[in-house]
C-alpha positions as CSV (number, residue, x, y, z in Angstrom):
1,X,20.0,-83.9,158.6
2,X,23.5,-84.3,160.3
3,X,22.1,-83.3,163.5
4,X,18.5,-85.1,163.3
5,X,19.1,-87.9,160.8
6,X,17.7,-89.9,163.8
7,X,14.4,-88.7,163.5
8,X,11.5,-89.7,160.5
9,X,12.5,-86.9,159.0
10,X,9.4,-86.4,155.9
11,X,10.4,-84.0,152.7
12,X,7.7,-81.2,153.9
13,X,9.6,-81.1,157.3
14,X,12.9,-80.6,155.8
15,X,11.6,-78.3,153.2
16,X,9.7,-76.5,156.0
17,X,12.7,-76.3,157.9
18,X,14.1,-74.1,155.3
19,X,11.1,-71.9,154.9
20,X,10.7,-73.1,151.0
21,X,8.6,-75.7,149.2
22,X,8.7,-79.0,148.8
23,X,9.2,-78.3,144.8
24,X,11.8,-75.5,145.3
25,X,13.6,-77.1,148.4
26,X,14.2,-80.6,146.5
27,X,15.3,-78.7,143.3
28,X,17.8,-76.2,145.2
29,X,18.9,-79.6,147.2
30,X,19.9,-81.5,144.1
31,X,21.8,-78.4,142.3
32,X,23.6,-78.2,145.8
33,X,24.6,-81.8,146.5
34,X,23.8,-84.0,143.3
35,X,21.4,-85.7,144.6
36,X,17.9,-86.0,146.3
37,X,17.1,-85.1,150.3
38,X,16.1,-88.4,151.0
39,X,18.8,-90.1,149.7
40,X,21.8,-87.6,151.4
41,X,19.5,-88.0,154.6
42,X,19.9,-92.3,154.0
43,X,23.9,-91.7,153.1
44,X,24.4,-89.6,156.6
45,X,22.4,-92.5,158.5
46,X,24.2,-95.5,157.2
47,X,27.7,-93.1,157.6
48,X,26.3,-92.8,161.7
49,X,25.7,-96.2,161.5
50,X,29.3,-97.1,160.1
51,X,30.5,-95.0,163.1
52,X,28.6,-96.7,165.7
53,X,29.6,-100.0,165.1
54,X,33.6,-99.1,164.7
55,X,32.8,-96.7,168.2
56,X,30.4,-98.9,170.0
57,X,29.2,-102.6,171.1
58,X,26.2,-102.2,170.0
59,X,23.9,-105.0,168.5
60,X,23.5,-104.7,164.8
61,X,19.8,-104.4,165.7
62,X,20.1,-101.3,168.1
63,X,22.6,-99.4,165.6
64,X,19.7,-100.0,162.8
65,X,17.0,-98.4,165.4
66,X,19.8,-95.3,166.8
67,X,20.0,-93.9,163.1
68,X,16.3,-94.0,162.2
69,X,15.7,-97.3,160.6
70,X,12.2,-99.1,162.3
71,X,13.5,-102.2,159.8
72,X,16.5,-104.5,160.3
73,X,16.1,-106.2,157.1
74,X,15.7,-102.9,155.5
75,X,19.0,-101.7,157.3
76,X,21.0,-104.9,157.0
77,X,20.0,-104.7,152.8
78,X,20.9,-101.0,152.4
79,X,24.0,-101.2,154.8
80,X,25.4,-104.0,152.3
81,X,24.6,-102.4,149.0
82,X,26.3,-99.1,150.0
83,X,29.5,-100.1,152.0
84,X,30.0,-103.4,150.6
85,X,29.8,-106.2,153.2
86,X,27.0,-106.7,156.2
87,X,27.4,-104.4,159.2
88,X,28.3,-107.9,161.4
89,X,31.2,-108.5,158.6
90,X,32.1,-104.5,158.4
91,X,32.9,-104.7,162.3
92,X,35.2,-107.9,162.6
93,X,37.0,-106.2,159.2
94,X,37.7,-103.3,161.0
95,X,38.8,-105.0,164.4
96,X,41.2,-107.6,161.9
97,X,42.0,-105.4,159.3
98,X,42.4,-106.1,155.2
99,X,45.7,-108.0,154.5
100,X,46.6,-106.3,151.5
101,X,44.8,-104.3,148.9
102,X,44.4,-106.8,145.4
103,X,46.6,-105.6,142.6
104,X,45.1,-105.1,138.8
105,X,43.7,-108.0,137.6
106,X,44.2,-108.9,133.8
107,X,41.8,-106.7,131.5
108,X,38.9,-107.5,130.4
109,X,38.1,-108.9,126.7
110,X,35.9,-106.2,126.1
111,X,37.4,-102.5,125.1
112,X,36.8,-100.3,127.9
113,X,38.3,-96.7,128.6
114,X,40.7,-94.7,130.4
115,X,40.4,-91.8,132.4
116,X,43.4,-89.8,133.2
117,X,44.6,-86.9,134.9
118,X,46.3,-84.3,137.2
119,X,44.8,-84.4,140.9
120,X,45.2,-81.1,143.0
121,X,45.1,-81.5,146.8
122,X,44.0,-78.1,149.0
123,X,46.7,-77.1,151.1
124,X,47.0,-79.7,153.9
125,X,50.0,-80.0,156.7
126,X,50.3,-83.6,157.1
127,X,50.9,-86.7,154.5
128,X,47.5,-88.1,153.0
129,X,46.2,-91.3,151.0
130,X,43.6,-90.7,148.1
131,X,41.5,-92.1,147.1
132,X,40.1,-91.7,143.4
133,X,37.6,-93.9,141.7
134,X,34.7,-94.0,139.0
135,X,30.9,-94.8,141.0
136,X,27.3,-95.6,138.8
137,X,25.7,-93.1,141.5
138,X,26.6,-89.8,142.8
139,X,27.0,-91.4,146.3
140,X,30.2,-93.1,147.1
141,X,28.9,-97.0,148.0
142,X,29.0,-100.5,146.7
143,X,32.6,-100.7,144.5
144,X,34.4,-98.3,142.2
145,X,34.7,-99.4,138.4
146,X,37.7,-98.1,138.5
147,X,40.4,-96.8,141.4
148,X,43.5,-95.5,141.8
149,X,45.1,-94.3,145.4
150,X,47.6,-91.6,145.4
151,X,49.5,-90.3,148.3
152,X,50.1,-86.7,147.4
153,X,48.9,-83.9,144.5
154,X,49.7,-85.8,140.9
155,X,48.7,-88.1,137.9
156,X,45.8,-90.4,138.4
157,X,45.2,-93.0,136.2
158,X,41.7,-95.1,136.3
159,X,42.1,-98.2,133.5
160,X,39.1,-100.5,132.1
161,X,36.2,-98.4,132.9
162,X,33.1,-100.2,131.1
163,X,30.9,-98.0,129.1
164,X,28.3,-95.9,130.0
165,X,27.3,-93.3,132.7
166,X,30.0,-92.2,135.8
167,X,30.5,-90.6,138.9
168,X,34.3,-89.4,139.5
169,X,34.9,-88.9,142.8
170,X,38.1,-88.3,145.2
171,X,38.6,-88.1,148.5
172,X,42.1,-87.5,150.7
173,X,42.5,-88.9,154.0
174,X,45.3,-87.9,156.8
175,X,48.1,-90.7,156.7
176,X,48.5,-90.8,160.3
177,X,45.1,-91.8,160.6
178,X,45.5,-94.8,158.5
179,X,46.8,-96.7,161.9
180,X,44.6,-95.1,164.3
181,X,40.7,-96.2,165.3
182,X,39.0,-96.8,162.0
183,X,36.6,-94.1,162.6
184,X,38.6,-91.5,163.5
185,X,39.3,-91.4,159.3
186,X,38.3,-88.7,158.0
187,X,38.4,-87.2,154.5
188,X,40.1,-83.9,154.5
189,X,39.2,-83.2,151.1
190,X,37.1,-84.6,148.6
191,X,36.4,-83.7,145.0
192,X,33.9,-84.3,142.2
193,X,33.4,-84.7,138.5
194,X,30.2,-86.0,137.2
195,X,27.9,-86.8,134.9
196,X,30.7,-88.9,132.8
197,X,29.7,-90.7,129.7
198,X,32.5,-93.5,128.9
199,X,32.6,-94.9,125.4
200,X,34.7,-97.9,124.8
201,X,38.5,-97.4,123.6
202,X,38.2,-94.0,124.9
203,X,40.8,-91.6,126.4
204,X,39.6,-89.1,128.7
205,X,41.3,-86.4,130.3
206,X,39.7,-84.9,133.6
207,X,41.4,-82.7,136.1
208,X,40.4,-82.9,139.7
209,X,40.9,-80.0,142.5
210,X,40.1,-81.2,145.4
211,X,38.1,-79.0,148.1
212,X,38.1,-79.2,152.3
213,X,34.9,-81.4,153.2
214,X,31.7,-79.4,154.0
215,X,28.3,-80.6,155.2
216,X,26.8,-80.4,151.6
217,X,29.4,-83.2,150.9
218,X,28.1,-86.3,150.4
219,X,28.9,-89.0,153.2
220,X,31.6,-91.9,151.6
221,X,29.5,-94.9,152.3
222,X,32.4,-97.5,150.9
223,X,34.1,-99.5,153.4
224,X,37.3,-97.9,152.6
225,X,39.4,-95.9,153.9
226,X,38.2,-97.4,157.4
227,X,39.2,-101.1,156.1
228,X,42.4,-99.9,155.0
229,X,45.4,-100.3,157.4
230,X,47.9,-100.6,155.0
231,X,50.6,-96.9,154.6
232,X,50.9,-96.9,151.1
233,X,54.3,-97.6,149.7
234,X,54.0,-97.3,146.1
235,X,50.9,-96.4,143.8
236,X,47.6,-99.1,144.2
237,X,45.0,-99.5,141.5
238,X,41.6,-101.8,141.9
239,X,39.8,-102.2,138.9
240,X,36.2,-104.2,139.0
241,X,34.2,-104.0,136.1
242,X,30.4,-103.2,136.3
243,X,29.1,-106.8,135.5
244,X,31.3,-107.7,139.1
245,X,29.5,-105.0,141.0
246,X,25.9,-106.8,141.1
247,X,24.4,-108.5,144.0
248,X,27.0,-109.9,146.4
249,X,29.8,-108.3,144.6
250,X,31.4,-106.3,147.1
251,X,31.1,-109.1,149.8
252,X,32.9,-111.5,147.7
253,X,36.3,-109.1,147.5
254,X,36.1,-108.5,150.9
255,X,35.1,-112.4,152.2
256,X,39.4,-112.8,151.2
257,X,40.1,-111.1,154.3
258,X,39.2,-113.7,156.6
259,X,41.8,-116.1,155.2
């Protein structure tokens, strides 16, 4: 898929591919990854496409064709769910940069949850930013409930997460490359914890170890860390609760950055 996500790639050819069937190859896939072939292969060609539009000047229209879409609208609509503005908006972002990352906003009146705990990085040689927030779909896109950036191994701390069904994912990214090209950043560790069922009022304790990025890791389709110029210089946390997250949700945090 990394290699040919390009192509129409079909579920018999991939499952061919690894000399198994269709039933068996999909099954093995998901206990692997998380989640289905076809939607890893559509998170790796929307992940290209981010790429090509920091790394290129190509037309919106020719990126959409290079990583296997035959649809613009199709493109344009999947592009904006996953990373959270268009891929026109995603490209003058990146050349102008996010002025500042919004503090908490004032909770909620519902009673929503907590989740708390002790992040452990892999050994790494350089100074890193993570990442750590709470997803409704195994693959990182569209906006966290919850989010917390750290910038070394320690406590995380995800307020106001709404009730029901989680992903937790975290991902550490090299803190020199916060200033360089915007796709140059790369995680150098990510880390997982799902299913998580939140009730309201609830306290939850989960410890992540982080692990070095592999190709059976899912691709993070959120605009950040490529939209984030800013070297941390004390602890961040976003919070957006679900009901915010529909529609044109992630557009309208980022539509700020213009003014």
């Amino acid at each position: 898929m990394w290699d040919r996500y390009h192509e129409p790639l079909s579920l018999d050819t991939m499952a061919d591919s690894a000399f198994l069937s269709r039933f068996y190859f999909s099954r093995l896939f998901r206990s692997k990854t998380g989640t289905s072939p076809g939607r890893f292969l559509t998170a790796i060609r929307l992940y290209k496409a981010k790429n090509l539009l920091l790394e290129t000047d190509m037309s919106v229209t020719d990126v959409a064709y290079a990583v296997g879409y035959n649809s613009l609208g199709t493109f344009i609509s999947r592009f904006t769910r996953s990373v959270g503005v268009s891929p026109a908006r995603y490209r003058w972002l990146a050349e102008h940069g996010i002025p500042q990352l919004p503090r908490n906003p004032a909770a909620g009146p519902r009673r929503r949850a907590t989740i708390s705990g002790r992040l452990v990085l892999p050994p790494v040689d350089v100074p890193v930013k993570v990442y750590v927030g709470v997803f409704d779909s195994p693959i990182v896109q569209g906006l966290p409930a919850s989010c917390d950036i750290l910038e070394a191994s320690g406590e995380y701390q995800l307020r106001d997460v709404p009730e029901g069904e989680w992903y937790l994912r975290a991902a550490a990214i090299a803190l020199d490359n916060i200033t360089a090209r915007p796709s140059s950043r790369r995680p150098l560790a990510v880390g997982s914890y799902d299913p998580l069922t939140v009730t309201a009022g609830a306290d939850l304790t989960i410890d992540l170890d982080l692990h070095p990025t592999g190709v059976f890791d899912l691709p993070i389709l959120v605009a950040l860390p490529e939209l984030d110029n800013h070297v941390p210089n004390s602890r961040t946390r976003l919070n957006f609760g679900r009901h915010e997250r529909r529609g044109s949700r992630s557009s309208r945090m980022l539509n700020g950055a213009k003014s």
